[in-house]
C-alpha positions in Angstrom: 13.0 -39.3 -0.3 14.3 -37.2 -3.3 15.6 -33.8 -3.6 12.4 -32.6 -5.7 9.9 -33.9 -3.6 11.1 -32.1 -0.7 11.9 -28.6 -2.4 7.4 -29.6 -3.4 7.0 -29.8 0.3 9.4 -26.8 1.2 6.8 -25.1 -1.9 4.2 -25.8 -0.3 4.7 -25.0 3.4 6.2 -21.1 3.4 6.6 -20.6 7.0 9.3 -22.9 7.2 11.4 -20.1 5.2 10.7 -18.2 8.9 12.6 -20.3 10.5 15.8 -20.1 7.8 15.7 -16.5 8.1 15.8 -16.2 11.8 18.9 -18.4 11.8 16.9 -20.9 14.1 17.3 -24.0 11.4 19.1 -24.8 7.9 17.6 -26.1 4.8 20.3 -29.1 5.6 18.0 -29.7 8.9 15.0 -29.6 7.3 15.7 -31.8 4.5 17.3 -34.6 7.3 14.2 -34.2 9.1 12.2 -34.7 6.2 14.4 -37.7 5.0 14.2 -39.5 8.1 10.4 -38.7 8.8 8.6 -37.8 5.7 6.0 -35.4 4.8 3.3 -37.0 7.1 4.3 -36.7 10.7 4.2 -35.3 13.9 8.4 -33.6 13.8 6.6 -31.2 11.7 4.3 -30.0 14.1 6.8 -27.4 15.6 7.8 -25.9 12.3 4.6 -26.0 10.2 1.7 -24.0 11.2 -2.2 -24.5 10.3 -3.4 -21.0 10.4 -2.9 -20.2 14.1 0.2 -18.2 13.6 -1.2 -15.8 11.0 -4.4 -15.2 13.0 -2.1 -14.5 16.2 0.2 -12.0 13.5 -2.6 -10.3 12.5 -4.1 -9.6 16.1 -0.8 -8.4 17.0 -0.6 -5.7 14.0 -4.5 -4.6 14.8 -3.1 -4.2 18.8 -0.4 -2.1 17.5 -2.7 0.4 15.6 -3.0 3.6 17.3 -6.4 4.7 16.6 -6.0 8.2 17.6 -3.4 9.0 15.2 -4.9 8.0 12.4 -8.2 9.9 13.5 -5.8 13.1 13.8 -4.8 12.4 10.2 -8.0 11.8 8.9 -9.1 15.3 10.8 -6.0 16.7 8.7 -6.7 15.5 5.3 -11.0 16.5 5.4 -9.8 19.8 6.4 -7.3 20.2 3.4 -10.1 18.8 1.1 -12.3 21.3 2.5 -9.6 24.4 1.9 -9.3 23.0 -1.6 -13.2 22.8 -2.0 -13.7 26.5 -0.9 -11.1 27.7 -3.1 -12.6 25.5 -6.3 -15.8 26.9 -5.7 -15.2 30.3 -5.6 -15.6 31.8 -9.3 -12.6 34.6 -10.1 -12.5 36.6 -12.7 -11.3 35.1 -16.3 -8.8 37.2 -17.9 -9.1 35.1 -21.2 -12.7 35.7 -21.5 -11.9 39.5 -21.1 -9.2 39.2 -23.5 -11.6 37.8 -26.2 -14.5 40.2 -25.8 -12.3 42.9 -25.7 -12.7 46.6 -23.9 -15.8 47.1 -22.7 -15.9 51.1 -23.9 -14.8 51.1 -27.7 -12.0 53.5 -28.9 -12.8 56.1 -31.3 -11.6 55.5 -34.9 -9.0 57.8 -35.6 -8.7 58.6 -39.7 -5.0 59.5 -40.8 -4.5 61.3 -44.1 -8.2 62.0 -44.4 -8.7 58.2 -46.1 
């Protein structure tokens, strides 16, 4: 068995990178096991998973959700976008539309030098 073929097999089985990473096996172990035994046989069993793992991962992440929480901060987050409603809707005055139209009462002309 060459070098390649196994890093193809390391490629395509992840999880074994798991087992590196909690210290529980080398590559060096891996690659005798996979020298001796190949690709096709039962001392992989142990290390490679077929899908039970990440089914049993992803029950354990929806067990750890605390449901009441995240209703609290949904509660939270309506009644911020409900503030910010209110306040959009209400209409206040707009001092550049004053500005533009001017004073409402005009102001007398006042002649200088009798023009």
């Amino acid at each position: 068995m060459s070098k390649e073929s196994f890093k193809l097999f390391a490629k395509s089985h992840p999880e074994l990178v798991n087992y590196i990473k909690n210290g529980d096996m080398t590559w060096q172990k891996f690659y005798e096991i996979y020298d001796i035994y190949g690709e096709d046989d039962q001392a992989w069993q142990s290390y490679i998973s077929k899908g039970k793992h990440s089914i049993n991962n992803f029950q354990d992440i929806l067990s750890g959700i605390n449901t009441e929480s995240i209703q609290k901060h949904i509660n939270t987050a309506q009644k911020a976008i409900g503030v910010v409603q209110e306040l959009a809707g209400k209409k206040t005055p707009d001092i550049a539309t004053n500005i533009a139209s001017g004073p409402s009462n005009p102001r007398p002309i006042n002649k200088f030098f009798e023009d």
